[in-house]
Backbone as CSV, one residue per row, in Angstrom:
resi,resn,N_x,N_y,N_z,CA_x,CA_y,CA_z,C_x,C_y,C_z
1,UNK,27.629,28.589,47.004,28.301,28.619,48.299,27.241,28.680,49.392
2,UNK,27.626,27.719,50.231,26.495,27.923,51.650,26.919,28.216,53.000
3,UNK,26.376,28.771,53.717,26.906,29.412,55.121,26.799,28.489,56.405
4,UNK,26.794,26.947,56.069,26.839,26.035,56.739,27.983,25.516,57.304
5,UNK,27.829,24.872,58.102,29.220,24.384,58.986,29.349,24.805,60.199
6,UNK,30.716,24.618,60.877,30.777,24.921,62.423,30.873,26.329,62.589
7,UNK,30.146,27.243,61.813,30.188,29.039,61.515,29.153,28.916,62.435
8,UNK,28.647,30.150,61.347,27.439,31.171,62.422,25.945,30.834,62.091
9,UNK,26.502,29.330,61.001,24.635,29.209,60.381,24.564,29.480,59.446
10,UNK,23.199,29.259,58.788,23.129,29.914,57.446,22.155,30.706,57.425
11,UNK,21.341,31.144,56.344,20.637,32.306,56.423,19.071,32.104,57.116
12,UNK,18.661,32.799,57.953,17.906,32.882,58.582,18.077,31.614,60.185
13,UNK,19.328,30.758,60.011,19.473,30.173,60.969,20.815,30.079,61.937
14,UNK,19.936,30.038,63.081,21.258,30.173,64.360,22.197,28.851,64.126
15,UNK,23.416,29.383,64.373,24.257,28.102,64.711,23.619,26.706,65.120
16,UNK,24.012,25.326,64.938,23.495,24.225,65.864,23.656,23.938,67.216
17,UNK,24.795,24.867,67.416,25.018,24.353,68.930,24.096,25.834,70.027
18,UNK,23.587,27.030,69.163,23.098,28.148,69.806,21.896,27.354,70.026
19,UNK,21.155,26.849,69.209,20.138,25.887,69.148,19.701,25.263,70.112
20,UNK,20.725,24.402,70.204,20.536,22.976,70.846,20.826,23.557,72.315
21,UNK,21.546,24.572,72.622,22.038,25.111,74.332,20.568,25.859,73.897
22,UNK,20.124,26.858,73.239,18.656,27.326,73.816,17.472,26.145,74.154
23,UNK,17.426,25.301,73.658,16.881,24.408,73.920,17.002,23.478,74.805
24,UNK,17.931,22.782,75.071,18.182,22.648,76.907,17.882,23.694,78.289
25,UNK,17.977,24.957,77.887,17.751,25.811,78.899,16.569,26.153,78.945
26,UNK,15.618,26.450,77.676,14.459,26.710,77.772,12.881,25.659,78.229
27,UNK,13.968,24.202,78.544,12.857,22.904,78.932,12.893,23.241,80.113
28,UNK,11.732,23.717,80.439,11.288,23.570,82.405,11.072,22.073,82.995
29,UNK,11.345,21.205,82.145,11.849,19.502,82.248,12.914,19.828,83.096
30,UNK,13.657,20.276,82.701,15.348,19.915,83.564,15.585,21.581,84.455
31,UNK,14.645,22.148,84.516,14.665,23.131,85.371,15.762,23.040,86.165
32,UNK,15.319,21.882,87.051,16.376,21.876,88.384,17.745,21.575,87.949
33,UNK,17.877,21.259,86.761,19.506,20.903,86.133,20.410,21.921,85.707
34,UNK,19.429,22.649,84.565,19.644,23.564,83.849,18.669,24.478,83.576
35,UNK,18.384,26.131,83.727,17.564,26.857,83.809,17.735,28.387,83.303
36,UNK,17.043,29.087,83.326,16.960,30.256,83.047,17.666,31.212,83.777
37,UNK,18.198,32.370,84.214,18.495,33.116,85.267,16.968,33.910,85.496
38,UNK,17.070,34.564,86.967,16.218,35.356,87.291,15.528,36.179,86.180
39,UNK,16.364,36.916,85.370,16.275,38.318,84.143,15.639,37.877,83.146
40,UNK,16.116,36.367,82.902,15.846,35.508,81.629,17.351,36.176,80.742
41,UNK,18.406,37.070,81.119,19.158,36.890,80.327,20.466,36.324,80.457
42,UNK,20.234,35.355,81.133,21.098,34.360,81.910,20.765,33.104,81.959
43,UNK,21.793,31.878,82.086,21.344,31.046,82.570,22.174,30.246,83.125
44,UNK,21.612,29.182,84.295,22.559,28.709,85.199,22.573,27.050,85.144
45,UNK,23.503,26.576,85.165,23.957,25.019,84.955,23.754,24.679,86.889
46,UNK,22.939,24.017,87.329,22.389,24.096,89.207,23.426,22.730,88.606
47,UNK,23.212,21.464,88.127,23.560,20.509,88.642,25.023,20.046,87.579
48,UNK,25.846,20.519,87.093,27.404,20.013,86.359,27.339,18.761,85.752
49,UNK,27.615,17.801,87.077,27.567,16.269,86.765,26.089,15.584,86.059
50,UNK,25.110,16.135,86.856,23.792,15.705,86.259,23.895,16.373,84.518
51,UNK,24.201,17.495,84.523,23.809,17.833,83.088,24.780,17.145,81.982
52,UNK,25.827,16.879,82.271,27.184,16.275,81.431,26.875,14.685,81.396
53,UNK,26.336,14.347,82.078,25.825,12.840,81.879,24.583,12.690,81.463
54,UNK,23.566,13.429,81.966,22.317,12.829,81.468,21.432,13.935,80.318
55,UNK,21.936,15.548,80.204,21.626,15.930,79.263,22.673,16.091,78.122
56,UNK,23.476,16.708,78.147,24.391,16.812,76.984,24.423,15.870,75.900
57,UNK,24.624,14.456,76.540,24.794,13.420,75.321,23.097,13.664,74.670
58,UNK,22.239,13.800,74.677,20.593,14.188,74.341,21.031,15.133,73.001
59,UNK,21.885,16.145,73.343,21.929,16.890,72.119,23.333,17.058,71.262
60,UNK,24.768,16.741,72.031,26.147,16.684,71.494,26.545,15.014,71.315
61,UNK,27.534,15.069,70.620,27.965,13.937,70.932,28.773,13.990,71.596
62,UNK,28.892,14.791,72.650,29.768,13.967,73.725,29.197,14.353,75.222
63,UNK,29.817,14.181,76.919,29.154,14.067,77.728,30.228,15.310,78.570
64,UNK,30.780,16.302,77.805,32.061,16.720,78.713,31.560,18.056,79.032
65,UNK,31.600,18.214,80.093,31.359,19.699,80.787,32.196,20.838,80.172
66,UNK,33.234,20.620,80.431,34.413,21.516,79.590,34.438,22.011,78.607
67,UNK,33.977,20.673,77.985,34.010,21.245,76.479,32.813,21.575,75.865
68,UNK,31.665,21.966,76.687,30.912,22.571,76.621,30.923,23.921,77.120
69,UNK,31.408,24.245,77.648,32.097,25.632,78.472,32.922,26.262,77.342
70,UNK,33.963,25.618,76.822,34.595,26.045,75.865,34.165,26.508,74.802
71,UNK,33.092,25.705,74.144,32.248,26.177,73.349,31.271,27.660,73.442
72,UNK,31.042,27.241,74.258,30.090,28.722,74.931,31.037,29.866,74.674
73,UNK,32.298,29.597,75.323,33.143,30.661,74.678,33.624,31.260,73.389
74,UNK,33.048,30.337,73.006,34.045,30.823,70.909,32.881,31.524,70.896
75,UNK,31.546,31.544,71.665,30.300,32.131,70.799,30.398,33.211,71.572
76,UNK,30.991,33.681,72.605,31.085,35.468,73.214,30.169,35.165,74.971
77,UNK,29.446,34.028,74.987,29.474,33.827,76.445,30.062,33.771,77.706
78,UNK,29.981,34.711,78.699,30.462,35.165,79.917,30.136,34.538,81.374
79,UNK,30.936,33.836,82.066,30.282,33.352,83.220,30.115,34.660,83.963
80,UNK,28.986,34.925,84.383,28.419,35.663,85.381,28.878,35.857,86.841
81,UNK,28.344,34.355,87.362,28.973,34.230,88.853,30.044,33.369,88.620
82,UNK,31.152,34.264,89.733,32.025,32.811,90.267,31.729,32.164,91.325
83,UNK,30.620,32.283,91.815,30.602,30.647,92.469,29.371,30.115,92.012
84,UNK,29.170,30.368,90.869,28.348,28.890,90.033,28.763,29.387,88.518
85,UNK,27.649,28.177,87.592,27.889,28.420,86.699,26.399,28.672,85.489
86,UNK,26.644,30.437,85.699,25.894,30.733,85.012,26.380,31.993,83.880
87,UNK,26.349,31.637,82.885,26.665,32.125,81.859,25.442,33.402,80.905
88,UNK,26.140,34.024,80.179,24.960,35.310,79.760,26.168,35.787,78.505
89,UNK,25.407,35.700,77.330,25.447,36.802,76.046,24.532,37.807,76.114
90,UNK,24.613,39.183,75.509,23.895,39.953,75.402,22.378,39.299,74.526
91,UNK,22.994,38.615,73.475,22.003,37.863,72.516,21.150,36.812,72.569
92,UNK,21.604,36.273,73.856,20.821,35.000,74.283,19.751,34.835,75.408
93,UNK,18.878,35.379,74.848,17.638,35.723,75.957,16.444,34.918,75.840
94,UNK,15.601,34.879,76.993,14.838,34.279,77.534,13.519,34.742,76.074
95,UNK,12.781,34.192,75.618,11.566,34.877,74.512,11.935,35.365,73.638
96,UNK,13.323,35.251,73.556,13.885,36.089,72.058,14.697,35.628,71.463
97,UNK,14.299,33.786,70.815,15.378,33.145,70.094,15.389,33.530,69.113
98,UNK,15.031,34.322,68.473,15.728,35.539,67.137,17.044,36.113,67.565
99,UNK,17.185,36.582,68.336,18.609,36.977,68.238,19.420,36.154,68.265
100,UNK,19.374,34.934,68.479,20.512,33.680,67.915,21.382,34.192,66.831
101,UNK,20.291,34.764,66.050,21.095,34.587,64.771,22.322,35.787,65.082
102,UNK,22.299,36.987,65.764,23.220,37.600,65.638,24.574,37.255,66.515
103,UNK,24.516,36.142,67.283,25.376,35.461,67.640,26.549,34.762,66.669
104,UNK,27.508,34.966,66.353,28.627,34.475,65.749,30.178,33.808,66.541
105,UNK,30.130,32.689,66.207,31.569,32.132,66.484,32.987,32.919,66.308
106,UNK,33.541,33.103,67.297,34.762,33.611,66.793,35.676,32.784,66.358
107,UNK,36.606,33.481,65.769,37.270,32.570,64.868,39.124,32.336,66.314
């Protein structure tokens, strides 16, 4: 039996999609798109349309804002501000992609 699939990963590894969102946020490439928060335990989506068209398809297969939002949610992510969109898990920090792993999908 393996702990693969749209779960929490398998052993010693974060989900694909914890992954692939730490890795968009952590490229100072798209800084101005998508970035870090101040704390590093945050991070903020500056440009919506720019990121749903020209990054997302890079790592999902698809280009939808929403349903990238949605996603963020099954994993315990919180928008921060309401008037933007910056999101924060306790687990998802700036220098500490080890704690990925304790990130889990809810069911």
């Amino acid at each position: 039996m393996t702990g693969e699939g749209k779960g929490g990963g398998n052993q010693g590894q974060p989900a694909p999609f914890l992954r692939k969102t730490y890795e968009l946020v952590d490229d100072a490439t798209t800084n101005h798109v998508i970035s870090w928060g101040p704390s590093g335990k945050s991070f903020i989506v500056w440009k919506p349309s720019e990121f749903a068209a020209n990054l997302l398809p890079l790592y999902f297969k698809h280009n939808n804002f929403s349903s990238f939002v949605r996603q963020l949610n099954t994993y315990g992510f919180r928008k921060v501000d309401p008037d933007r969109w910056e999101f924060a898990n306790e687990y998802f920090q700036q220098h500490n992609r080890d704690l990925l792993l304790t990130i889990h999908r809810r069911k």
